[in-house]
N, CA, C and O atoms as a MOPAC input file, in Angstrom:
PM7 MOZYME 1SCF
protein

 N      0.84100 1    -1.16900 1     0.00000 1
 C      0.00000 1     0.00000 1     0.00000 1
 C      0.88200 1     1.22500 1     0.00000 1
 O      1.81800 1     1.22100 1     0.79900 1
 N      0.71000 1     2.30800 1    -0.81000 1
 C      1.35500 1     3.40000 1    -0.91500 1
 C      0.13900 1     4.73200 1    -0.08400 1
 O     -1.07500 1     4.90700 1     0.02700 1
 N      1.56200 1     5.47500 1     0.37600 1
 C      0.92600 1     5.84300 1     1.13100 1
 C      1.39600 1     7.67600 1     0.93000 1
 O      2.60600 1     7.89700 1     0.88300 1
 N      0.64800 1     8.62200 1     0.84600 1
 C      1.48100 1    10.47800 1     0.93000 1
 C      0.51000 1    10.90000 1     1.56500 1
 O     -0.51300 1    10.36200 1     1.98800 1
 N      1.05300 1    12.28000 1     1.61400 1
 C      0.59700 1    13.44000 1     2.64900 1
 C     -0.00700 1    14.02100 1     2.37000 1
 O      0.24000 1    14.54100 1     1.28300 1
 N     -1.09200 1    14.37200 1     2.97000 1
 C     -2.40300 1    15.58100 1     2.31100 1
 C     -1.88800 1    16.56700 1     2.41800 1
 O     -1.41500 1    16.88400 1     3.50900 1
 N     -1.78900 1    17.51600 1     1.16300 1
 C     -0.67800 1    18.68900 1     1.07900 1
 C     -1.68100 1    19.63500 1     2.25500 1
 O     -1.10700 1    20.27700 1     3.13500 1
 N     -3.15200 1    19.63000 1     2.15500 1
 C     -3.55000 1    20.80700 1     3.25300 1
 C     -3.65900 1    20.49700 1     4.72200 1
 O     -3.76600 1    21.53300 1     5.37800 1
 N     -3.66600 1    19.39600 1     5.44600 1
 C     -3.62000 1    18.68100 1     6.38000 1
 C     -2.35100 1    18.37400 1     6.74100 1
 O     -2.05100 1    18.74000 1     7.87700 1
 N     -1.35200 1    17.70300 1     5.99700 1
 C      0.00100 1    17.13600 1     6.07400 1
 C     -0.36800 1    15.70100 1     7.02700 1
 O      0.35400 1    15.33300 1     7.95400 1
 N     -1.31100 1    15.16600 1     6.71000 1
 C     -1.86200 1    14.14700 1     7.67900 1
 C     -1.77500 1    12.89600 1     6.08400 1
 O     -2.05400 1    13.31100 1     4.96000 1
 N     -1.40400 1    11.61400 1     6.31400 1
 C     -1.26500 1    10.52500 1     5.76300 1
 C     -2.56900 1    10.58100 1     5.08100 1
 O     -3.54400 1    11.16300 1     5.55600 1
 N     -2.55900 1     9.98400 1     3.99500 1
 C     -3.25600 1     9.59200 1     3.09500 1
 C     -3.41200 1     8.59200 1     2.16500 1
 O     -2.48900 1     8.52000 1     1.35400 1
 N     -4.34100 1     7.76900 1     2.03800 1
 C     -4.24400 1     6.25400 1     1.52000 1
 C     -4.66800 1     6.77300 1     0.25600 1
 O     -5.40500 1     7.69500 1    -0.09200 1
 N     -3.80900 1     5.68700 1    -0.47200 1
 C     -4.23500 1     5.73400 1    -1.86800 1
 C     -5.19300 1     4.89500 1    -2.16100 1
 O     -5.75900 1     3.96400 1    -1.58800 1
 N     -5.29500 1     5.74600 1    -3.80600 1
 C     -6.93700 1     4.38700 1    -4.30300 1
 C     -6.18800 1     2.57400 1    -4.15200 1
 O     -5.03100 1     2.32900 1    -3.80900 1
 N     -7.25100 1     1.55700 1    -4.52100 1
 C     -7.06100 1     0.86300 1    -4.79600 1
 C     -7.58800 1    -0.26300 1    -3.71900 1
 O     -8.40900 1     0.45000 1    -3.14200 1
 N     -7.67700 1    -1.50500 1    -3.06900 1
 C     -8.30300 1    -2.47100 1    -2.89800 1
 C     -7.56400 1    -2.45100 1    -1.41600 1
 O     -6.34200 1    -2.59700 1    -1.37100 1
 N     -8.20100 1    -2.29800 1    -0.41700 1
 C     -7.92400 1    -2.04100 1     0.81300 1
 C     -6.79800 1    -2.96400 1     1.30000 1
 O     -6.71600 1    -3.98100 1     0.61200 1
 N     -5.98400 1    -2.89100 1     2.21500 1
 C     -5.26500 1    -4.08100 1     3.15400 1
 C     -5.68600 1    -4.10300 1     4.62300 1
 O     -6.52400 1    -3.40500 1     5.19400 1
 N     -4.71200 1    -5.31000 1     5.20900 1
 C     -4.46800 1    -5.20700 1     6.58800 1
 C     -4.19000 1    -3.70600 1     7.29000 1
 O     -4.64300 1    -3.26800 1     8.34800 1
 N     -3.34800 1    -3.12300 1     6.39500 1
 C     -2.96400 1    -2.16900 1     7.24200 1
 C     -4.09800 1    -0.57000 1     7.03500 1
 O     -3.87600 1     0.42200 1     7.72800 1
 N     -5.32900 1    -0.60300 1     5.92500 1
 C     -6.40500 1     0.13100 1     6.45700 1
 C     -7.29900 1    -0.78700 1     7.56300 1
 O     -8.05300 1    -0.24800 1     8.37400 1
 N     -7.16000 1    -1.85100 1     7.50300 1
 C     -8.26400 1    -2.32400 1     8.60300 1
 C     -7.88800 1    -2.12400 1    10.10700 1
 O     -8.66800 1    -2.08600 1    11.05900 1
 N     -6.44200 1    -1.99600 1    10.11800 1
 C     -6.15300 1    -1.41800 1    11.39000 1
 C     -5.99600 1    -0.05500 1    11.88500 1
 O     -6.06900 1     0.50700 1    12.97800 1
 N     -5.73700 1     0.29000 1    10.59600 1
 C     -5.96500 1     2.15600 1    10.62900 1
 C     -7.44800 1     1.99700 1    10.91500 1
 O     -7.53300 1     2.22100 1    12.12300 1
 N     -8.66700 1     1.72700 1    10.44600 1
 C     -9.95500 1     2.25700 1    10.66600 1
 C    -10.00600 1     1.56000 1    12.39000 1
 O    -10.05200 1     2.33400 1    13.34600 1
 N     -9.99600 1     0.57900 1    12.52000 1
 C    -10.17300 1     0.15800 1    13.82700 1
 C     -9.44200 1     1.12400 1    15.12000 1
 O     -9.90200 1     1.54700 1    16.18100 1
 N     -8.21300 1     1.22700 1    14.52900 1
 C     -7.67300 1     2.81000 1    15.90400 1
 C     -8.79700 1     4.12100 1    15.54600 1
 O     -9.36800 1     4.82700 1    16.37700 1
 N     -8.89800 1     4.18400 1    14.18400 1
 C     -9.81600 1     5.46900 1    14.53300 1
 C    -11.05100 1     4.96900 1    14.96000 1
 O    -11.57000 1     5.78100 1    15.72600 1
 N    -11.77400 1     3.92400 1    14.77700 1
 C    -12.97900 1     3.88600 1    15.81600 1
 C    -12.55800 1     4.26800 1    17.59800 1
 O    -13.08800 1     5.14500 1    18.28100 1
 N    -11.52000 1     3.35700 1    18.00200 1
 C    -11.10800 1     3.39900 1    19.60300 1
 C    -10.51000 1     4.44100 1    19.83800 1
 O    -10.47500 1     4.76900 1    21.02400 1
 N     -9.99800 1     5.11300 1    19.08200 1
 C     -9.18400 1     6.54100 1    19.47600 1
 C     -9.89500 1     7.92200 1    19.35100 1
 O     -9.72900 1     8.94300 1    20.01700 1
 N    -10.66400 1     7.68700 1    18.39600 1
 C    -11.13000 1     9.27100 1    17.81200 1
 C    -12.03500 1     9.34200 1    19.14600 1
 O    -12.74100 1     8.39400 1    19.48900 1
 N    -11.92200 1    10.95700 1    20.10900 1
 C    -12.70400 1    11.05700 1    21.21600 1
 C    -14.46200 1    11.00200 1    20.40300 1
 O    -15.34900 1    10.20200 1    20.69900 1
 N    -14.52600 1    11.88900 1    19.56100 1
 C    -15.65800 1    11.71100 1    19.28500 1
 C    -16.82700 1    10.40900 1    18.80800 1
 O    -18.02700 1    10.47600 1    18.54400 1
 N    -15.74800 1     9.10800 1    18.84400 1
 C    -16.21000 1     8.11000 1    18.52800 1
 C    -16.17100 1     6.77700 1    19.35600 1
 O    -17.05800 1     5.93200 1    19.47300 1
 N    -14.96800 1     6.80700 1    19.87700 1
 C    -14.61300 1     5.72300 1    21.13300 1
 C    -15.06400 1     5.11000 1    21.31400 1
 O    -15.39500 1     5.06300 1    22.49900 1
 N    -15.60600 1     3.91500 1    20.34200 1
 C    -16.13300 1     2.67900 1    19.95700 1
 C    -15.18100 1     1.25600 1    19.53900 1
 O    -14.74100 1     0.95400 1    18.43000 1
 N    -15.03000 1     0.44900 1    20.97900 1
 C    -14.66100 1    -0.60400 1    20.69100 1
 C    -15.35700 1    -1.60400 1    20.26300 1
 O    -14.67500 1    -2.61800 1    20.11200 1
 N    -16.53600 1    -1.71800 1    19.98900 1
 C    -17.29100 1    -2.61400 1    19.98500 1
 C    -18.15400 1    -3.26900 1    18.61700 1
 O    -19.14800 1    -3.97100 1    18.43000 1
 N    -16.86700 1    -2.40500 1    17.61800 1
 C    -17.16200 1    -2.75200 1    15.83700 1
 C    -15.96100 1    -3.17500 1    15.69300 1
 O    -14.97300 1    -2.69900 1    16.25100 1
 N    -15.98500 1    -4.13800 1    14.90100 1
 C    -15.00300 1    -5.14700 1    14.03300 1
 C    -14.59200 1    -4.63300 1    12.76600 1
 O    -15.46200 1    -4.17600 1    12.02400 1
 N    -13.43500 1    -4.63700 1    12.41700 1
 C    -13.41500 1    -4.16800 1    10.61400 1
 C    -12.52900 1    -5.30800 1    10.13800 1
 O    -11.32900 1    -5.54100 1    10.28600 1
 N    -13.32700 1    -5.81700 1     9.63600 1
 C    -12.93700 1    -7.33400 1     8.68600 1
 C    -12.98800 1    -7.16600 1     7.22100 1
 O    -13.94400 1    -6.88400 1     6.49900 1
 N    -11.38100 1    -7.46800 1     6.85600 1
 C    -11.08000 1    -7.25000 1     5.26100 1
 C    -12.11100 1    -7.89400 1     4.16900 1
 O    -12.69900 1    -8.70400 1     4.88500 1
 N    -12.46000 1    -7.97200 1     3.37600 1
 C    -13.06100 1    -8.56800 1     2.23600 1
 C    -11.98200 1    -7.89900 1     1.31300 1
 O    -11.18400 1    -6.96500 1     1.40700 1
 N    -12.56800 1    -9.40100 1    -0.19600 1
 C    -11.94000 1    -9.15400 1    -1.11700 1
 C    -11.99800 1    -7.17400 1    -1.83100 1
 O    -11.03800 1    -6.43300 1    -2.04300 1
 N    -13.19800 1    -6.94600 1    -1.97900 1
 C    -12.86900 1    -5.32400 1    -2.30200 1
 C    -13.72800 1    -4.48500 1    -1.35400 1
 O    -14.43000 1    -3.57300 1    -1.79200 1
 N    -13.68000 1    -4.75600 1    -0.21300 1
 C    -13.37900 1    -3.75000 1     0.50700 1
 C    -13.21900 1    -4.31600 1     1.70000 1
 O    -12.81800 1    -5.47100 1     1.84300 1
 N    -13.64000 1    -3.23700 1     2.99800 1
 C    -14.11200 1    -3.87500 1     4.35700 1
 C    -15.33200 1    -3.56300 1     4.67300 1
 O    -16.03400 1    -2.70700 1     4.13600 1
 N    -15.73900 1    -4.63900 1     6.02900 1
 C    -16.87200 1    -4.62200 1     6.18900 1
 C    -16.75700 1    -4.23900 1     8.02900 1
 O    -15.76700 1    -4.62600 1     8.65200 1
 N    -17.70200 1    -3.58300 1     8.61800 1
 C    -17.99000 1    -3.33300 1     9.46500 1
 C    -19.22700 1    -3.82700 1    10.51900 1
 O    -20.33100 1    -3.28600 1    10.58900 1
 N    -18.86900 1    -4.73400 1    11.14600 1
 C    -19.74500 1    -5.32900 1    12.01500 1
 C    -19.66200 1    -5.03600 1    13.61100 1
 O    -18.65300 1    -5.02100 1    14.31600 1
 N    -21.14700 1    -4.78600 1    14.01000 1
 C    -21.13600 1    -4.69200 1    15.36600 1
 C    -22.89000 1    -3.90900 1    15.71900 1
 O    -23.90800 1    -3.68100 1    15.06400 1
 N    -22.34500 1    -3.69100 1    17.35300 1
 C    -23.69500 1    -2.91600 1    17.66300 1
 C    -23.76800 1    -1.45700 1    18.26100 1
 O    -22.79500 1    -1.26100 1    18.98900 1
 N    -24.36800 1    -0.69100 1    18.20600 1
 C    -24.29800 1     0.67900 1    18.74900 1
 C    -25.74300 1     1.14100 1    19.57800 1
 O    -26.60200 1     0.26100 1    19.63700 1
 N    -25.92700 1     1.91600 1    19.95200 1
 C    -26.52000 1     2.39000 1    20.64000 1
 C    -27.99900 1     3.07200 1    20.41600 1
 O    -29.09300 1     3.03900 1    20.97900 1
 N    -27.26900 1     3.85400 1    19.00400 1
 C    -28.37500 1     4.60800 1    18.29900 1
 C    -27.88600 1     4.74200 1    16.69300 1
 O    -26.73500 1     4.66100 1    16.26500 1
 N    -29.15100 1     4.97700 1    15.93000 1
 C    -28.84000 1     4.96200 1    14.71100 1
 C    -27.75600 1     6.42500 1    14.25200 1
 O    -27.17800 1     6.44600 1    13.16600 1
 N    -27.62400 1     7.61800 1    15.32300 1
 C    -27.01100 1     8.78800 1    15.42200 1
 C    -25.56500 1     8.25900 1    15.50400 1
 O    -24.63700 1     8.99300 1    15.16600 1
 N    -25.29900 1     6.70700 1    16.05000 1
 C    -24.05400 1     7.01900 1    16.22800 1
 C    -23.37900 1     6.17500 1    15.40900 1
 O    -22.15400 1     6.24500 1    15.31100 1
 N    -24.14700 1     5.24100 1    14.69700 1
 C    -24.14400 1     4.45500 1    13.42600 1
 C    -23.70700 1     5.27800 1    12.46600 1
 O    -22.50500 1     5.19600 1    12.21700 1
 N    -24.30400 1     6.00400 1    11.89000 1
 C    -24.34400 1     7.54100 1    11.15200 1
 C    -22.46600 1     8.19400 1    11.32300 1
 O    -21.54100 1     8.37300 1    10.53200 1
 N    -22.66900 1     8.37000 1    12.80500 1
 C    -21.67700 1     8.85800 1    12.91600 1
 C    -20.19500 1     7.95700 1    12.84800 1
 O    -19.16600 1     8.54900 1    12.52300 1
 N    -20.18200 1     7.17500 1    13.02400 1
 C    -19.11900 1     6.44000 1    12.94400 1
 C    -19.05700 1     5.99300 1    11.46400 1
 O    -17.91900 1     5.69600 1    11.10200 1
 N    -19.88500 1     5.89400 1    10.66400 1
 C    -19.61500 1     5.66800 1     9.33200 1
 C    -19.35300 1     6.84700 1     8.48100 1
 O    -18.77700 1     6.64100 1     7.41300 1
 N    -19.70600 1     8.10000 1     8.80900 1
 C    -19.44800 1     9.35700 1     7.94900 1
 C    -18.16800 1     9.93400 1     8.38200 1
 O    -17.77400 1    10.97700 1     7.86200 1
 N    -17.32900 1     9.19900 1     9.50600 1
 C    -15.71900 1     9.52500 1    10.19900 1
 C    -14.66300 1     8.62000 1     9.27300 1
 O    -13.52300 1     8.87900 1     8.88600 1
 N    -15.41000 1     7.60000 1     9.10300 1
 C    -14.53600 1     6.50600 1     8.02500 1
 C    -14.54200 1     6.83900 1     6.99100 1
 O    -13.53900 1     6.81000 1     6.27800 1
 N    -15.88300 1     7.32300 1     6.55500 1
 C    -15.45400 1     7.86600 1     4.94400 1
 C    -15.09300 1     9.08700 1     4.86200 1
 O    -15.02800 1     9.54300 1     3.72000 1
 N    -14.79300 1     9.87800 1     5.86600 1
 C    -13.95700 1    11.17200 1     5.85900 1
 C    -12.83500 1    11.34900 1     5.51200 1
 O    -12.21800 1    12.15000 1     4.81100 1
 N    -12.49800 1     9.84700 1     6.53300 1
 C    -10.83000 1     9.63800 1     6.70900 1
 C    -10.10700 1     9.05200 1     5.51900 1
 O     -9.11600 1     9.53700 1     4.97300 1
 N    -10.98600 1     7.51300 1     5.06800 1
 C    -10.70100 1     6.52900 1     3.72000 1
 C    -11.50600 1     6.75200 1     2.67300 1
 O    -11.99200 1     5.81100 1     2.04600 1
 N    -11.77700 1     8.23900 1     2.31300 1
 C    -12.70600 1     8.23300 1     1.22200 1
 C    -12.75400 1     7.58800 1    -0.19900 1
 O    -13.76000 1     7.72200 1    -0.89500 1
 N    -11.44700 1     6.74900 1    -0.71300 1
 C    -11.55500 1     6.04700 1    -1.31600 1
 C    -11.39300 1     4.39300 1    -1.13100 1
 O    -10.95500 1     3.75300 1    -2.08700 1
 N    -11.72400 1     3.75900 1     0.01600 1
 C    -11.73700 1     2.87400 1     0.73200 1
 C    -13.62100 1     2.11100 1     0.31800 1
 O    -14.51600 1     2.47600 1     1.08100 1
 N    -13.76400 1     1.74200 1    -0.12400 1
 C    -15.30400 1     0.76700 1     0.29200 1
 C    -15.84500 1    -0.07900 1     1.47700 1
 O    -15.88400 1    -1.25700 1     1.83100 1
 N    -16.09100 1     0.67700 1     1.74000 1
 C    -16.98900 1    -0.03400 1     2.94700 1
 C    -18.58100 1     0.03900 1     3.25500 1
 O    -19.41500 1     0.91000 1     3.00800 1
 N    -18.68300 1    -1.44400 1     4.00500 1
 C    -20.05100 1    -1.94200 1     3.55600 1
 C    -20.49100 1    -2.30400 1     5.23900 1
 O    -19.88400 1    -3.14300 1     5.90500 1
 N    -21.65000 1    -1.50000 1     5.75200 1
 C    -21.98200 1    -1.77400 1     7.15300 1
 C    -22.79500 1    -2.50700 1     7.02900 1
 O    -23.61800 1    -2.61100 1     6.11900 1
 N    -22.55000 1    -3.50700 1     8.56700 1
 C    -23.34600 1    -4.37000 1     8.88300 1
 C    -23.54100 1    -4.06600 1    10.81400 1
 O    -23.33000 1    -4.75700 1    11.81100 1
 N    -23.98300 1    -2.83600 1    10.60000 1
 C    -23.70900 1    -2.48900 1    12.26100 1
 C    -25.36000 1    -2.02600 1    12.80300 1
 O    -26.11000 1    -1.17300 1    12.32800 1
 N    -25.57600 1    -3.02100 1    14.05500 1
 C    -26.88300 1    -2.67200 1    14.11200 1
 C    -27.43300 1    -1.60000 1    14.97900 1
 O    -26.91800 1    -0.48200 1    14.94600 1
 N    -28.54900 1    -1.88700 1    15.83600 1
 C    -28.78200 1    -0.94900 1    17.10000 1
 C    -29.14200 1    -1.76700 1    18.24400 1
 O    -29.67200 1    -2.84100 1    17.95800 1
 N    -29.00100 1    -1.54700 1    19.28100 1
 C    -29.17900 1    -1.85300 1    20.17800 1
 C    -30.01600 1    -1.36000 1    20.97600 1
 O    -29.54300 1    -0.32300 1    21.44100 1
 N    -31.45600 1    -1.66800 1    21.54700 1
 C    -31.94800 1    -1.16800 1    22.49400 1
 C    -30.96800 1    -0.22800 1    24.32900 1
 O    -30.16100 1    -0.70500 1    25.12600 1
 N    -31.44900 1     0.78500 1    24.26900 1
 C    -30.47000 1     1.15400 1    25.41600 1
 C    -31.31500 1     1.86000 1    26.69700 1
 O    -30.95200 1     2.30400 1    27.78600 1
 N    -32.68100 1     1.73700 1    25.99400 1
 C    -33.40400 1     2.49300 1    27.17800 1
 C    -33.97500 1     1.05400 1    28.23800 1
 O    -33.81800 1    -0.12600 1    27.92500 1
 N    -34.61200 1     1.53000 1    29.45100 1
 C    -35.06800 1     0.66800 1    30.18600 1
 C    -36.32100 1    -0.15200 1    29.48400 1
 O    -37.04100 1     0.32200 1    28.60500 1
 N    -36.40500 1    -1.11000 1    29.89200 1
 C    -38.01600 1    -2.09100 1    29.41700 1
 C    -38.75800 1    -1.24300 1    29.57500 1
 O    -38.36200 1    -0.42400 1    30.40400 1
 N    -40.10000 1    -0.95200 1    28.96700 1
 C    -41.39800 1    -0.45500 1    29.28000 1
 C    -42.31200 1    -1.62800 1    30.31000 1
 O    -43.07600 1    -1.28200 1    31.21100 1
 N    -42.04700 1    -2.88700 1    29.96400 1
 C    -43.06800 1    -3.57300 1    30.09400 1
 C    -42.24400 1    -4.90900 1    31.20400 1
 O    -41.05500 1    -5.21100 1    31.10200 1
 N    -43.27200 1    -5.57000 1    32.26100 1
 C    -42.15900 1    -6.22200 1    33.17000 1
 C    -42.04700 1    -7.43000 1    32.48100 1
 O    -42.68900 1    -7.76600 1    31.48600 1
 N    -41.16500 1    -8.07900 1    33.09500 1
 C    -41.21600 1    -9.70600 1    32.51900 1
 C    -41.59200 1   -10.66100 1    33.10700 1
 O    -40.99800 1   -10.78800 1    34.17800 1
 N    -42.30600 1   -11.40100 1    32.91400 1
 C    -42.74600 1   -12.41200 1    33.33100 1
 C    -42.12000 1   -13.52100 1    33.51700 1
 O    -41.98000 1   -14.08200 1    32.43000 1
 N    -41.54400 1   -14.28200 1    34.61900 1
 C    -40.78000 1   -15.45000 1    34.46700 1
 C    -41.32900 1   -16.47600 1    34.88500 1
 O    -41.57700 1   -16.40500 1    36.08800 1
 N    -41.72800 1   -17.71800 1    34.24300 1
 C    -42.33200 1   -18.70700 1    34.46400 1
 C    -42.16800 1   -19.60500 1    36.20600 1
 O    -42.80100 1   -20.63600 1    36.43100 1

């Protein structure tokens, strides 16, 4: 993978072409690192042309958000979510246990 510098940023920049190991570990630190995202709890697993993103979140806001940070960062990268939601509020209703 070849790799230069965003002349207005001076921040690394991936080139086009068919992802590797080493974007799947770049996207995975920016899920756990970026404060605004600090999500360990998605997977980024290579496929043949691209990666895929699996896991669960909280709200569809943060689904959203964690996928519009990846394609900020790897905008020529493909990626294909498979990330769901998770209920996070309390039950409405009690449960019944036999």
């Amino acid at each position: 993978m070849s790799t230069h510098r965003d002349r207005a940023t001076g921040t690394p920049a991936v080139a086009a072409g068919p992802p590797d190991e080493y974007v799947e570990a770049e996207i995975q630190r920016l899920l756990a690192e970026d404060p605004a995202v600090a999500e360990q709890g998605i997977t980024v697993v290579l496929r043949e042309r691209g990666l895929m993103l699996y896991g669960e979140v909280e709200s569809p806001h943060r689904r959203e958000e964690i996928l519009r940070r990846v394609a900020e960062r790897f905008p020529d990268v493909p990626v294909t979510s498979d990330i769901g939601v998770i209920r996070a509020q309390a039950p409405t209703e009690v449960e019944e246990l036999p």
